[in-house]
N, C-alpha and C positions, 0 to 999 in steps of 0.2 A: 177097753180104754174109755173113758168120760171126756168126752168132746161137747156134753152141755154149756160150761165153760167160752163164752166168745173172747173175741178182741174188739177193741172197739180204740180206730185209730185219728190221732189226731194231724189232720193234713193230707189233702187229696194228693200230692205231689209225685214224683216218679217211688221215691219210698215208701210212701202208700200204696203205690200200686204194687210194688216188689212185695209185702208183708200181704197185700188182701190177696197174692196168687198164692202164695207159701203155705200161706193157714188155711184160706175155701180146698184147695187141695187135698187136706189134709182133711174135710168136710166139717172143719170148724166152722162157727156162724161169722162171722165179717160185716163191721158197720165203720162207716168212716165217717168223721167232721171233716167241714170244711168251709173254709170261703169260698165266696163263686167264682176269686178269679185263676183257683188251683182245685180244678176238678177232674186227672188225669185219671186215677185212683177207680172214680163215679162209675167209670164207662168200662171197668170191669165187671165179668160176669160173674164174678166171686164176690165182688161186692154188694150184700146185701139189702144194703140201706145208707142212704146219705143224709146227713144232718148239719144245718149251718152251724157254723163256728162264729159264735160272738166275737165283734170286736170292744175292745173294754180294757178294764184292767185286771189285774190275776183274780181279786177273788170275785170278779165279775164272773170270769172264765172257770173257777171252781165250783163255785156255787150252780151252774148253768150244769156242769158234768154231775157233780150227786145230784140234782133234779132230774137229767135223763133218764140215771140210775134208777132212782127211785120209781118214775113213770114207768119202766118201762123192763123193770126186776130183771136188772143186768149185774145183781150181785156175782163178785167174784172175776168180773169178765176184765181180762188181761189189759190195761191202756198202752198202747204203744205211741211213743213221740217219733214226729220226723223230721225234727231239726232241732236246733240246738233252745229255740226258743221253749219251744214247747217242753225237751227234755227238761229244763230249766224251772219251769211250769211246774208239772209231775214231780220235780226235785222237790222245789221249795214247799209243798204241799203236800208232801210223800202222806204224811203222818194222818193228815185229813182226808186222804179220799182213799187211803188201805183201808178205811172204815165199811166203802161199798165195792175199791175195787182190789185188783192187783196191780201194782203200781212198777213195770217192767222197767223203768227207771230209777239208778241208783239216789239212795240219800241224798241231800245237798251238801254234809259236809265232804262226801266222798264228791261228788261231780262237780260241785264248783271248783276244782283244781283243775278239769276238765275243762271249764264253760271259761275261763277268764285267764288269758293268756297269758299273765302276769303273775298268777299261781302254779301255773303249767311250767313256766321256765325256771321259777323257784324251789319249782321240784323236780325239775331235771337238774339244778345243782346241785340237789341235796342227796341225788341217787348218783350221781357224776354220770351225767348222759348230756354226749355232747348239745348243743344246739347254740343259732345264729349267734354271733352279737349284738346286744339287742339293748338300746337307750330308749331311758323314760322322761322326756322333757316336760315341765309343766309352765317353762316362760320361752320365748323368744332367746331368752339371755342361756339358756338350759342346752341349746341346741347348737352353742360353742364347744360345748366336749363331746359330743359326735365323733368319734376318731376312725371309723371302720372307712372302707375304701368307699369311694364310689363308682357306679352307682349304685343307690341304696333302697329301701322300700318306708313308705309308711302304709301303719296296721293297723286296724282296732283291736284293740285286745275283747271284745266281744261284740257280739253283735244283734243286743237288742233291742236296736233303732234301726229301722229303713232309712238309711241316705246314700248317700254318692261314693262313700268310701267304703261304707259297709256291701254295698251292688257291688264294686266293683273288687272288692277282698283285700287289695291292694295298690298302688300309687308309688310308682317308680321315679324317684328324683336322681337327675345328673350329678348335681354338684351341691356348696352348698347353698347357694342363695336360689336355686330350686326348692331345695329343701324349707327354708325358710316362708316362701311365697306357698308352698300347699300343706305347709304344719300351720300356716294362719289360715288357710281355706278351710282344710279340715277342723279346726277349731272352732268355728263356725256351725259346724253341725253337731260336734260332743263334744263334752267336757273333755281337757288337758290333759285328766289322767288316764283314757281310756285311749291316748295316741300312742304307738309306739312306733321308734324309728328303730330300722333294722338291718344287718348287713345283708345284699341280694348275693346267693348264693350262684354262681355261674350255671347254664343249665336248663334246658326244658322240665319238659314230664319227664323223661327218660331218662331223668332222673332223681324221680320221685318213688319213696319203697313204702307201703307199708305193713304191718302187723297187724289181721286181726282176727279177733276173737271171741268164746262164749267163756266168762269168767266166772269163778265162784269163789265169795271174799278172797282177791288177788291172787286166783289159781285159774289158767287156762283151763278149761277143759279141749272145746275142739280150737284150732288156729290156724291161720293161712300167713305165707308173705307173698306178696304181689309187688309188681314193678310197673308205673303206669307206662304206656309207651306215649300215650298222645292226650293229650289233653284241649279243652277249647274256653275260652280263648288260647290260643296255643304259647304265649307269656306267662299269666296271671290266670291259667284255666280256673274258671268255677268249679267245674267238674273233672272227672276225667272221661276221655271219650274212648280209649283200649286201655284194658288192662289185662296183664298175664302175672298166673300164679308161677313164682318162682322161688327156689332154694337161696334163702339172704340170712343163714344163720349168723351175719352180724348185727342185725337191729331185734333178734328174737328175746336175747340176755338183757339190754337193756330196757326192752319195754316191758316185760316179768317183772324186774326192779318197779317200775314207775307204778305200776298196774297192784304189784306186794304192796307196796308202800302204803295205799290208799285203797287197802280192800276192796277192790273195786269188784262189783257182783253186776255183769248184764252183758252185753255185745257193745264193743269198742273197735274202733279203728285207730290208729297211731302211726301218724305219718313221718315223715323223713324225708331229707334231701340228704344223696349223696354230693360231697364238696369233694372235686376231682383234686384241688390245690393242697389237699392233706389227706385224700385219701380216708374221710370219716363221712361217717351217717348222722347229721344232724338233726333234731325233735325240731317240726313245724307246728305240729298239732295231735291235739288227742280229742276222738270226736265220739261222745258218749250218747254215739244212737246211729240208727243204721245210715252205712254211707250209700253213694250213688252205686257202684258198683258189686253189691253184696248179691246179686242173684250168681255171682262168680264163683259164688259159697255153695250153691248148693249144684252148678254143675261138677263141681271139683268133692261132692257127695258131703256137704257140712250147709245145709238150712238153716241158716242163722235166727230168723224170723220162728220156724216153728218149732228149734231146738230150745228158743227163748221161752216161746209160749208151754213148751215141754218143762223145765225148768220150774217155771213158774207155779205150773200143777203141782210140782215135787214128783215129775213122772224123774226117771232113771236119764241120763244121755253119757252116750259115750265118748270116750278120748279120741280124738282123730287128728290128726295134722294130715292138711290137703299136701295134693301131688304136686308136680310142677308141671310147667306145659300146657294147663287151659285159660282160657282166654273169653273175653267179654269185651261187648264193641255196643255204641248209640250211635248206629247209621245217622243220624241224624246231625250230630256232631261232630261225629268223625271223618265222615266226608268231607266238611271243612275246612277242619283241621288238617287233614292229608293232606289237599290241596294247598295250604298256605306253607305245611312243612314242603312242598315238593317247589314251590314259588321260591323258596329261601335255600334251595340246593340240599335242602338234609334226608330227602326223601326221594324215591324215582315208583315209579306208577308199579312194575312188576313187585317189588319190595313189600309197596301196601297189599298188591295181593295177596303174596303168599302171608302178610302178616293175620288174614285170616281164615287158617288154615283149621279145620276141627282138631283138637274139640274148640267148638265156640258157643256162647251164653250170648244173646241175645237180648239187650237193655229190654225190647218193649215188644219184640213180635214175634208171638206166640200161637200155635198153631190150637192150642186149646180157649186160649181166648183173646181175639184177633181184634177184636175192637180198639181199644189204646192203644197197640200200632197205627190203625188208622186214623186216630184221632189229632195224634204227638202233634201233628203241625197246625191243625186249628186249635188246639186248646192256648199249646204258645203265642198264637198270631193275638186270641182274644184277651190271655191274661196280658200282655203287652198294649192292648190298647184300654181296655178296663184299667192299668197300673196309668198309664195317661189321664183317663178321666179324671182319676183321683187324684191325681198333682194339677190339672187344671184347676179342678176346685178348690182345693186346698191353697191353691194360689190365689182365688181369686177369692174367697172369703178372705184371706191374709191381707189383700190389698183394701176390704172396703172398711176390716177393722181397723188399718192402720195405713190409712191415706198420706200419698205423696207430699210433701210440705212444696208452696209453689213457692 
């Protein structure tokens, strides 16, 4: 097998660290970009090198990767994205940097159906697969025909701007002059068209499912469905904090459709809410690069990360659909989350226990390489005050270029 071939990833974050154990494993070479204030990744022993990540604009950020290339004759070497910006990135740019690499990211015309919510839900109509109902307001006046119940959510349909609504993924309104007062908040931070108001689906994590997979032009190869049980925040979780692989062959037909439709070639996730009030599995999101919980994948015997980079070589990989019944937990999340679930009546102490019964997949602590377990809560503690510094100043340059009127 020719493992000369690296990866070279972009983003220290928990999906960097899931891809540089996958691949160094596999004794691939592993280099990862990053800014300083996301360097979980670093402090693996699989990781063989870290390199800042310019902040800029894209063809800042392209130009900056075939330079590395070139220094440092990394032709061929697999890029992997770990999040939607980046995937975004590698999308839009596909065509220009397959020149030195391989670009583990689909097209842009296939992923931007993916990256931008508002394509995502036009093609869940067009395949008839349920999801929310969902209003696109661009005036005050737009936000009279809102008819879904409340309460309701506002969304970004993407997310690539840091602000308030984008941190927080979502923004639950009561009524409608709620609604009103944070569709002008939120306006304030993007543009009109990028807001969407949307019905809130009754329901925690536990009731959240998704599909995922290692695709080739819109054919599964290997695939899982999972059921999150808990998530943190335990509302509007960012992530998920448990998740178990389970048998939901009702969102497997409909995400085949969405995934057919748009040839889609790489490792996707495809989420869902189950709606108890009709008894359907509703499309939230289709997320075209590895999620939080994908090392899920490879205890349940499917390595998303190095079946990708296999893939990618033109090596051979096989058909698998995962078992049901294993499980994956981020002690670190989950403990809080149990706790606010057991605060709110929905959870009792013995219940969490057995809820981590083996098999279980472990988010970050790893007996082979133990570091990034120990690190998880200083990395968070510094990237949270480093994310401060930088809205202090940005504040504070804001205020001297555009001083108070007395």
């Amino acid at each position: 097998m020719n493992k000369t071939a690296g990866a070279l990833i972009l983003g220290g974050n928990l999906n960097g660290l899931t891809i540089a154990r996958s691949l160094g494993r596999q004794d691939v070479p592993v280099w990862v970009m990053s800014p300083p204030n996301i360097r979980l990744a670093s402090f693996s022993r699989y990781t063989r090198r870290t390199l800042p990540w310019p902040a800029g604009d894209d063809e800042t950020q392209v130009e900056y990767l075939l330079e590395v290339a070139a220094r440092n004759n990394l032709d061929q070497w697999v890029l992997f994205p770990t999040s939607d910006e980046t995937a975004a990135l590698l999308s839009r740019f596909h065509s220009i940097l397959s020149r030195r690499f391989r670009v583990s990211a689909p097209t842009w015309n296939v992923l931007r159906w993916a990256y931008d919510k508002r394509l995502t839900y036009r093609l869940a109509a067009d395949q008839h697969v349920d999801y929310p109902k969902t209003f696109y307001p661009l005036t005050d006046a737009d936000l009279e025909g809102v008819t879904c119940e409340f309460p309701a959510i506002l969304k970004p349909a993407v997310h690539a701007s840091i602000n308030r609504l984008t941190e927080d993924k979502a923004w639950r309104v009561a009524n409608h002059e709620e609604l009103l007062v944070r569709y002008r908040e939120a306006r304030d931070l993007m543009p009109a068209d990028l807001i969407l108001v949307q019905e809130m689906i009754p329901g925690g994590g536990e009731s959240q499912f998704s599909y995922a997979a290692l695709c080739s032009d819109g054919k599964p190869i290997t695939s899982l469905t999972a059921r999150r049980i808990r998530q943190y925040p335990i509302d509007f979780g960012y992530s998920s904090s448990f998740v178990e692989t389970l048998d939901v062959p009702e969102i497997v037909a409909p995400s085949e459709r969405l995934l057919k439709a748009i040839h889609y070639t790489g490792i996707v996730e495809v989420e869902y809410k189950f709606d108890a009030r009709n008894g359907r599995y509703k499309l939230l999101d289709i997320n075209p690069r590895l999620w939080t919980w994908s090392p899920l994948g490879a205890r349940a015997g499917m390595d998303f990360p190095y079946l990708l980079w296999k893939m990618m070589q033109g090596m051979p990989v096989m058909e698998r659909r995962a078992p049901a019944g294993v499980h994956w937990v981020r002690m670190s999340t989950d403990i809080p989350a149990a706790f606010q679930e057991m605060l709110r009546g929905r959870l009792n102490f013995f219940s969490y226990l057995r809820s981590l019964r083996s098999p279980l997949q472990f988010a970050l602590v790893a007996a082979d390489d133990p570091l990034p377990g120990l690190m998880d809560l200083p990395v968070f503690v510094f990237k949270h005050i480093y994310n401060t510094y930088l809205n202090l100043r940005k504040s504070a340059a804001s205020a001297r270029r555009y001083p108070a009127k007395s």
